[in-house]
C-alpha positions as CSV (number, residue, x, y, z in Angstrom):
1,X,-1.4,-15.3,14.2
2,X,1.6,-17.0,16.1
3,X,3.7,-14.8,14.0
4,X,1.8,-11.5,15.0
5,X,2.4,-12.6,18.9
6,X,6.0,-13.3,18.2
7,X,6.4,-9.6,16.6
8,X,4.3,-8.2,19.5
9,X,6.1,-9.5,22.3
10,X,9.6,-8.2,20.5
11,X,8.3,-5.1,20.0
12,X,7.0,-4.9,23.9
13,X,9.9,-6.1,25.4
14,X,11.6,-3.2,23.5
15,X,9.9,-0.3,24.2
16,X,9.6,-1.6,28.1
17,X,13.4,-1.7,27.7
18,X,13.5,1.8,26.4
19,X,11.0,3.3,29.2
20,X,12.4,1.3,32.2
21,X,15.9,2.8,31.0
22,X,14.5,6.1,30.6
23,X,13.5,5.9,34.1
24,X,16.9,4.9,35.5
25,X,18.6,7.6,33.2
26,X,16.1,10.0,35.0
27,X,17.5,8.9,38.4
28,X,21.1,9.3,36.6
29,X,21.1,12.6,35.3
30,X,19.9,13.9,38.5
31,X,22.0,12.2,41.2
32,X,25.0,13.2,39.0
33,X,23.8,17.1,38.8
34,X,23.6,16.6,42.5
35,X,26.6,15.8,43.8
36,X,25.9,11.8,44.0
37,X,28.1,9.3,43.0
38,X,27.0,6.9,40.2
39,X,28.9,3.6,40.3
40,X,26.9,2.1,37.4
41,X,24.7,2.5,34.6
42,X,23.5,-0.8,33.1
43,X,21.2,-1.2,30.2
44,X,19.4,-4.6,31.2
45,X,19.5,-6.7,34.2
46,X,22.7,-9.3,34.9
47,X,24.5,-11.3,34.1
48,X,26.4,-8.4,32.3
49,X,27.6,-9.3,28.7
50,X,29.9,-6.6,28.4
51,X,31.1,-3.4,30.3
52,X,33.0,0.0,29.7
53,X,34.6,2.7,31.8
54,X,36.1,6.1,31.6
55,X,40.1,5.9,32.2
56,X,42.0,8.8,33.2
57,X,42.4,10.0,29.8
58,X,38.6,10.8,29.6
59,X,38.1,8.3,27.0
60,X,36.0,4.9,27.5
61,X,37.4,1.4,27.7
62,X,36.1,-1.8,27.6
63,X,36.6,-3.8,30.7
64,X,38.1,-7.2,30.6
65,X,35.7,-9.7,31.6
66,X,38.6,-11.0,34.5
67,X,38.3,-7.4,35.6
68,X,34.5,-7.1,36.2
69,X,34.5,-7.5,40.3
70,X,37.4,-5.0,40.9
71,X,36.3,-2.0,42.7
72,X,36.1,1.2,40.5
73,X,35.9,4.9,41.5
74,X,34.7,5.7,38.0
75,X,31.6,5.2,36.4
76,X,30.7,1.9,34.7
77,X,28.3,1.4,31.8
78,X,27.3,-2.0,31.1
79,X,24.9,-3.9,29.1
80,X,23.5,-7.0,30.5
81,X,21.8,-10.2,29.3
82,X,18.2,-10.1,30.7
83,X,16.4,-7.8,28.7
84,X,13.6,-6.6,31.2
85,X,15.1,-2.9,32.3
86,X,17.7,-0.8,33.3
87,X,19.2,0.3,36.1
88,X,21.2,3.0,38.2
89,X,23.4,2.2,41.1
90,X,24.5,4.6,43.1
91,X,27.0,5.4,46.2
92,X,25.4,4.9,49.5
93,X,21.7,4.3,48.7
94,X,20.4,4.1,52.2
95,X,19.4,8.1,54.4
96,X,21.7,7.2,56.8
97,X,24.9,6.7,54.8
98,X,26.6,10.3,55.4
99,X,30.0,9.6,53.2
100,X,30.7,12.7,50.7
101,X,28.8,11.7,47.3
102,X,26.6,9.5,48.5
103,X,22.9,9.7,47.9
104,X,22.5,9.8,52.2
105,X,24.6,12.3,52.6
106,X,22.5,15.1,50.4
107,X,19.6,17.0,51.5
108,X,16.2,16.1,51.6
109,X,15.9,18.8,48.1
110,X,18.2,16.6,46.6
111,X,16.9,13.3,47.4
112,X,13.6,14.8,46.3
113,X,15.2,15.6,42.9
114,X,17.0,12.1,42.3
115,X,14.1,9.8,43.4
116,X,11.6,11.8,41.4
117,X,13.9,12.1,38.4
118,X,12.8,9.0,36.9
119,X,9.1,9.6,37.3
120,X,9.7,13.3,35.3
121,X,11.4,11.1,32.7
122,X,8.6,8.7,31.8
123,X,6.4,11.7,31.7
124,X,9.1,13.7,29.3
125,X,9.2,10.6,26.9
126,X,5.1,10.1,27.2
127,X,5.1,13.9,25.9
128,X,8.0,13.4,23.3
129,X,5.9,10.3,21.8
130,X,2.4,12.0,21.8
131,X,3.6,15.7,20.4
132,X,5.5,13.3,17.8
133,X,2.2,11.6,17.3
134,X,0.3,14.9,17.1
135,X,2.4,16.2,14.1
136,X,1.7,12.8,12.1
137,X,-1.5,12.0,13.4
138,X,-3.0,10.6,16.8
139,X,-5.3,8.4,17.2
140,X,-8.8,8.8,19.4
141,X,-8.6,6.8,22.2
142,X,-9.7,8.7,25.8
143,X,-13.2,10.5,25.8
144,X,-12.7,14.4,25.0
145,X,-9.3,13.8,24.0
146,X,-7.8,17.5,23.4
147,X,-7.5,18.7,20.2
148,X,-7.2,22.5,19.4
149,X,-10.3,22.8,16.3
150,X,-7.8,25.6,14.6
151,X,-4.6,23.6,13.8
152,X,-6.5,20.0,13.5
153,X,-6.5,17.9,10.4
154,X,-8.5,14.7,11.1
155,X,-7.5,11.7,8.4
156,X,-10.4,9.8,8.9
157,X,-11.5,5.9,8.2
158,X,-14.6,5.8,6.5
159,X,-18.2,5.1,8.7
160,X,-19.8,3.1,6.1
161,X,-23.8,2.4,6.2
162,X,-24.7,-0.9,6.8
163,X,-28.5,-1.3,6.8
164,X,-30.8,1.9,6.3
165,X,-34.6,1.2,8.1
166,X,-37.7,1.2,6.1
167,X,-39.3,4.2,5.9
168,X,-36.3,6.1,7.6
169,X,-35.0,9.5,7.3
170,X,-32.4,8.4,5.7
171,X,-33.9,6.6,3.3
172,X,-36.6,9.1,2.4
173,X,-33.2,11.4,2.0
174,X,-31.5,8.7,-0.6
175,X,-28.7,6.9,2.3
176,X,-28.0,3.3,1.2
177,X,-26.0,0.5,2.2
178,X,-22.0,0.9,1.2
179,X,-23.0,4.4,1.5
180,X,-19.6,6.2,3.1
181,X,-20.3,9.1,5.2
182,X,-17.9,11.7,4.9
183,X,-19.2,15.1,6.6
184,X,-22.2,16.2,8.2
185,X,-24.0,19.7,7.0
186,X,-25.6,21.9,9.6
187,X,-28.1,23.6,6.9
188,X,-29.2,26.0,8.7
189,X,-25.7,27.8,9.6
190,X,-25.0,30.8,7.8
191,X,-21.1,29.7,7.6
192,X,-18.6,26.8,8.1
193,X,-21.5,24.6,8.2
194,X,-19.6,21.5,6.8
195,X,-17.4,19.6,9.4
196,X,-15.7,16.5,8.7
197,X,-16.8,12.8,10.4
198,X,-13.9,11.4,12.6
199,X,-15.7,9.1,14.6
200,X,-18.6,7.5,15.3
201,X,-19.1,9.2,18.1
202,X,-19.2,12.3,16.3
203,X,-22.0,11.4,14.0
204,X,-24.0,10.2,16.7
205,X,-23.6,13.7,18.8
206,X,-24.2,15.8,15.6
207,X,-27.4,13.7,15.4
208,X,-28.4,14.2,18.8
209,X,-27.9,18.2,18.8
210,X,-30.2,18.0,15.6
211,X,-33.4,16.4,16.6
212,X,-36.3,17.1,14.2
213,X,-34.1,19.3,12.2
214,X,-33.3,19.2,8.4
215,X,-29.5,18.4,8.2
216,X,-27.0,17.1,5.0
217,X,-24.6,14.1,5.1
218,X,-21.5,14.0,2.2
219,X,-21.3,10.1,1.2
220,X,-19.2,8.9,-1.1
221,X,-20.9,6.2,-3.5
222,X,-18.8,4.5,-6.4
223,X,-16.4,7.4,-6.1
224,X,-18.1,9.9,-5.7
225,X,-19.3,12.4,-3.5
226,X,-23.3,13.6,-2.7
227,X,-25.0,15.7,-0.4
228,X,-27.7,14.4,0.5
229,X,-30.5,16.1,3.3
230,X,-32.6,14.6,5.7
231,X,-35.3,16.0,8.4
232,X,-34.4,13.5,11.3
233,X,-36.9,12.3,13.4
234,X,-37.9,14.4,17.2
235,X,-35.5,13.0,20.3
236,X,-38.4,11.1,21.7
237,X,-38.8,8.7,18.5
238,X,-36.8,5.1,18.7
239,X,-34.3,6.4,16.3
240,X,-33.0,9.4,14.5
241,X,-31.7,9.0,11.2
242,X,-32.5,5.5,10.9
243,X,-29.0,3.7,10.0
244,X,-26.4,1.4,11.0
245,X,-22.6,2.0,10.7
246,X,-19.4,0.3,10.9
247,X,-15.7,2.0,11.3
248,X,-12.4,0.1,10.6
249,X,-9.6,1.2,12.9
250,X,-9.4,4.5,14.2
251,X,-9.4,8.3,12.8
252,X,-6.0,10.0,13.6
253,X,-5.8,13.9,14.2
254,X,-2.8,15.9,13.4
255,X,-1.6,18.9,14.4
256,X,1.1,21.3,12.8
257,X,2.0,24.4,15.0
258,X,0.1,22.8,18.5
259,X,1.5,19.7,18.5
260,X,3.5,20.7,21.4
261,X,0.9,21.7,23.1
262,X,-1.3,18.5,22.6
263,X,1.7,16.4,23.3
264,X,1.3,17.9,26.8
265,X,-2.2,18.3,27.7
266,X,-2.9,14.8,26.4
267,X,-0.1,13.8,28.6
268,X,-1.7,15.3,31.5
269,X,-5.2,13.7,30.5
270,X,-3.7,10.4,30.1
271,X,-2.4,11.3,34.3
272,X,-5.1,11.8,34.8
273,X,-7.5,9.0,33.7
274,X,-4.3,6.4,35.1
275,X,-5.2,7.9,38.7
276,X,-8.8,7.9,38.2
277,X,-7.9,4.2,37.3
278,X,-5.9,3.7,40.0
279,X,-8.3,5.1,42.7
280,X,-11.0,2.4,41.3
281,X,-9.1,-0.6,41.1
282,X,-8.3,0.6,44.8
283,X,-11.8,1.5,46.0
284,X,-13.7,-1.8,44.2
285,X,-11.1,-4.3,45.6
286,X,-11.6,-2.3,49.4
287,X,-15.1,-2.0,49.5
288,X,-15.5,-6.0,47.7
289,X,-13.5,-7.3,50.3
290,X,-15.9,-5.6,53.1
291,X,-18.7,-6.9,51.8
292,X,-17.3,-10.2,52.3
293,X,-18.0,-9.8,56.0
294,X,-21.7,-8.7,55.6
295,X,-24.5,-11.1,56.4
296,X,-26.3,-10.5,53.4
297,X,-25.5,-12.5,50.5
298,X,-26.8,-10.4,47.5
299,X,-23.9,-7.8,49.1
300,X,-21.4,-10.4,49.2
301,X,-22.0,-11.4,45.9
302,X,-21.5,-7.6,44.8
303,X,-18.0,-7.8,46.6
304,X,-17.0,-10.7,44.9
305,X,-18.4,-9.0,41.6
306,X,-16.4,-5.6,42.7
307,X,-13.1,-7.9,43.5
308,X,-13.6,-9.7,39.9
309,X,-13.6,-6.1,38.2
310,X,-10.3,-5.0,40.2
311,X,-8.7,-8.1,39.3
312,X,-9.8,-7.9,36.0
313,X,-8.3,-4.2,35.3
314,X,-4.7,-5.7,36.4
315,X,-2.3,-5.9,33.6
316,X,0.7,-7.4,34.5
317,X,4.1,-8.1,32.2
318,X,2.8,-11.1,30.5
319,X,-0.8,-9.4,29.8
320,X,1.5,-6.3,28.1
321,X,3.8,-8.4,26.3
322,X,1.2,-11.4,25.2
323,X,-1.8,-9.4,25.4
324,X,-1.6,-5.4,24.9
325,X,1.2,-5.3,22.1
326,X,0.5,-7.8,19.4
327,X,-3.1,-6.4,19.5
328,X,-1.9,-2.7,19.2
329,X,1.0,-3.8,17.1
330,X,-1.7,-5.3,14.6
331,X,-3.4,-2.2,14.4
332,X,-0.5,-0.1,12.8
333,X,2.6,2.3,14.3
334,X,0.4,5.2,15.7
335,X,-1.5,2.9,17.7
336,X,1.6,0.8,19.1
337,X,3.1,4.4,20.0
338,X,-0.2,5.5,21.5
339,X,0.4,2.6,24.0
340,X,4.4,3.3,24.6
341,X,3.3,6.8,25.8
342,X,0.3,5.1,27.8
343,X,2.9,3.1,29.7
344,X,5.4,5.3,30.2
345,X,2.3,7.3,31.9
346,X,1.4,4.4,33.9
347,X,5.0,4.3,35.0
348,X,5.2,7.4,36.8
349,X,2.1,7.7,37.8
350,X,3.1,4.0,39.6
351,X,6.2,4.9,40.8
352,X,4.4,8.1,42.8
353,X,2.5,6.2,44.7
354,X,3.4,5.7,48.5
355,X,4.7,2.5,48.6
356,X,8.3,1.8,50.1
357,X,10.1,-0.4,47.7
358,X,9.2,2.6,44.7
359,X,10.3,6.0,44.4
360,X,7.0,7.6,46.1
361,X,6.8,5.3,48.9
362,X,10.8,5.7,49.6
363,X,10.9,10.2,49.5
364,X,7.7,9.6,52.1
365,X,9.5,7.3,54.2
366,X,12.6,9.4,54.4
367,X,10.2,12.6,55.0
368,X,8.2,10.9,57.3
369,X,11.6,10.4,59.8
370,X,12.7,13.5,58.6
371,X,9.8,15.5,60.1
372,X,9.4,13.6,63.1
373,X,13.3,14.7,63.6
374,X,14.7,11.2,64.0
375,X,17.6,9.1,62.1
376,X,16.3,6.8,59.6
377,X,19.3,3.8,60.2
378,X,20.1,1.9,57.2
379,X,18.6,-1.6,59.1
380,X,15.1,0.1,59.1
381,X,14.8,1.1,56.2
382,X,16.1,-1.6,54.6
383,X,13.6,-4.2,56.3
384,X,11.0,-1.6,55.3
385,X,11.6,-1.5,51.7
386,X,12.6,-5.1,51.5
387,X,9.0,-5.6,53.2
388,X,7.5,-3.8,50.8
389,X,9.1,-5.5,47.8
390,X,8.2,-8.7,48.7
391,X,4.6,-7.8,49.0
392,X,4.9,-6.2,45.7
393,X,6.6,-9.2,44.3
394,X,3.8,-11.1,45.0
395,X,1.4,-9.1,44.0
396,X,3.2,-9.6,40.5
397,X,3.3,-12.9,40.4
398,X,-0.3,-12.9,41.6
399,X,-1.2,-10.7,38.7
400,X,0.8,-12.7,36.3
401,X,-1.4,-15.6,37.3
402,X,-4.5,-13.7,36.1
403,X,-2.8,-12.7,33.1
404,X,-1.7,-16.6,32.5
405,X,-5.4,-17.6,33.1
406,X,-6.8,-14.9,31.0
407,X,-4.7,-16.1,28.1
408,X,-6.1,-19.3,27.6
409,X,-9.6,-18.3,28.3
C-alpha cells in the first residue's frame, strides 16, 4: 500500500512537472515569436541547481555558480531544486513598461498571444495524450464519450454474472453464475446484429431498447463461447433479464485512422465537462452561502449541504498527488494518462478564468484599461495581481486543508 502511494506521488509530481512546464514553454515560444525578451527559462522552482547560457558563438555554456546574479542579455535555462513547475521570465512584465522587447511595450494582439500561449499548450499536450491514447486504447470514463463506431475496436474486461433470479429470463435462457458475457444479439436484425459488450452500461441500454423482446447474449463458460436467447421481461416488470454483474477495471477503445480526431473532440468534451464543473462548484458555494441568511432552517441546512458539495469537489495538490495518482496509477498506464490529459484540461480551462494573478484574469485587466483608454501603471497592477494571489493562495492552502482532512478520514 505505502509503496503504491510512494510510486503515485512520484509519478504525480512528474507529470505536474511536465504540464506546468508545458505551460511556461507555451508563454515562451510565443513571447519570443513576438518580439519579447525572455531572460529565463527554468525547469522547476529555486533555488537553481544549475544553469546554462548561449555565448556569442551560438553554442550553450554552463554558468559558474559565482556567476549566477550577473546581469545577462542572453537567455538563461536553468533547472532548479523544487520540483513543483516551471517558469518563464520575461523583460518588462508589467502594461506600462514601454522599453523595446518588453512584454509592455507590444500590442494588446501580442499580449493576447503570449498570456494565452500557455493555456493552448495544456490543451495541445491534453490532445497529444488522448489521440496517443486513442491509437492504443482509451478508457471510458465521461458519459457519451466520442468514439467514431467505424474505426473502433473496443478490448473489453469481461461483465461476469453473479447471481441469476429464480425463474428469470435468464435463467429460463441457460445464464449462470461465472457466466462471462461477451456480446449481445439483436435477433431480429436482418444484419450486423452482434455487437460487442464494453461496459456495463452498454448491456443495461441494450436491455432497456429490448423490453419484452427475444434477444441472444455470447457468454463464455469454461472456455468457451454460447449463444444463448432470452425473451426479456415488458419495461414495466421489476427487472429485465434477471441478473447481476460485476466488471473489473475499465474497457479501453482504440482507434486506427480517427485517433486524431478523437484526440480532439474528447479534448473538447473533457472542456467542456471542466466548465460545467466549474460553473457548479461556483453556483452551489453562491447560492449555500445565501441560504445562510435565510430564516428558515431546513434552507440553511441546504446551504450548508450545497457548501459541503463545493468543498467536497475541490482537489487541491495534496488531494492529486496523495489521492488522484496512486489510485489511477494502480489501475494501469492508460488510466494514469487518462488523468495527465484530465489535468492538463483542468489547467487551461483554470488559467482562463478571470482572475488577476492568472493569465485570464491579467489579458481582462489589461483590456479592461485598454478600452476605457487609460494607462494601466505598473503600481496598479501590481497591487491588483498581488491581491489577487494572495486570495488565491489562501484559497490553496484552504483547500489543502480539506484535502489533509479527507486523507485521514
Amino acid at each position: 500500500m505505502y509503496m503504491n502511494i510512494v510510486l503515485g506521488v512520484l509519478v504525480g509530481l512528474i507529470v505536474l512537472m511536465v504540464l506546468i512546464t508545458g505551460h511556461e514553454f507555451g508563454h515562451f515560444i510565443m513571447a519570443r515569436r513576438n518580439g519579447v525578451t525572455v531572460k529565463e527559462f527554468g525547469i522547476g522552482f529555486p533555488p537553481r541547481a544549475i544553469a546554462w547560457t548561449k555565448g556569442a558563438d551560438g553554442k550553450w555554456h554552463k554558468i559558474p555558480r559565482k556567476n549566477w546574479n550577473k546581469a545577462r542579455k542572453s537567455l538563461i535555462f536553468s533547472l532548479n531544486w523544487l520540483p513543483i513547475g516551471g517558469f518563464c521570465q520575461m523583460d518588462g512584465e508589467s502594461d506600462a513598461d514601454e522599453r523595446p522587447g518588453t512584454f509592455g511595450s507590444v500590442s494588446l494582439w501580442k499580449k493576447t498571444k503570449i498570456l494565452f500561449g500557455g493555456v493552448l499548450m495544456n490543451w495541445l499536450m491534453a490532445f497529444v495524450i488522448l489521440t496517443f491514447l486513442a491509437a492504443i486504447g482509451m478508457p471510458k470514463f465521461i458519459d457519451n464519450q466520442f468514439t467514431i463506431a467505424g474505426d473502433t475496436y473496443i478490448d473489453a474486461k469481461p461483465i461476469t454474472v453473479d447471481t441469476v433470479a429464480e425463474n428469470s429470463p435468464a435463467e429460463k435462457a441457460g445464464i449462470k453464475s461465472g457466466d462471462k458475457i461477451a456480446q449481445v444479439v439483436d435477433v431480429s436484425a436482418d444484419v450486423n446484429n452482434t455487437t460487442d459488450i464494453g461496459e456495463f452500461a452498454d448491456l443495461t441500454e441494450f436491455n432497456n431498447s429490448h423490453a419484452g423482446q427475444e434477444v441472444g447474449y455470447v457468454v463464455e463458460r469454461d472456455g468457451e463461447k454460447k449463444l444463448l436467447t432470452a425473451t426479456l421481461n415488458s419495461a414495466d416488470s421489476s427487472y429485465l433479464l434477471g441478473v447481476s454483474v460485476s466488471q473489473t477495471g475499465l474497457s479501453t477503445y482504440r482507434s486506427t485512422w480517427s485517433a486524431p480526431i478523437v484526440g480532439a473532440v474528447v479534448t473538447v468534451q473533457l472542456t467542456g465537462e471542466t466548465f460545467r464543473g466549474f460553473g457548479t462548484i461556483i453556483y452551489n458555494f453562491v447560492s449555500g452561502t445565501l441560504n445562510q441568511f435565510s430564516g428558515d432552517e431546513s434552507t440553511r441546512e441546504q446551504g450548508r449541504t450545497q457548501i459541503g458539495q463545493a468543498g467536497d469537489s475541490f482537489t487541491g495538490p495534496v488531494g492529486i498527488l496523495g489521492t488522484l495518482f496512486p489510485s489511477f496509477v494502480s489501475t494501469g498506464f492508460t488510466n494514469t494518462l487518462f488523468l495527465a490529459a484530465l489535468i492538463s484540461v483542468s489547467l487551461a480551462c483554470m488559467n482562463v478564468l478571470p482572475i488577476p494573478a492568472l493569465d485570464g484574469g491579467r489579458f481582462l485587466l489589461i483590456a479592461i484599461y485598454r478600452l476605457r483608454g487609460k494607462k494601466l501603471d505598473q503600481e496598479t497592477e501590481a497591487r491588483i495581481v498581488s491581491r489577487a494571489f494572495l486570495v488565491l493562495f489562501a484559497m490553496i492552502i484552504l483547500i489543502t486543508i480539506l484535502d489533509i482532512t479527507r486523507l485521514f478520514r
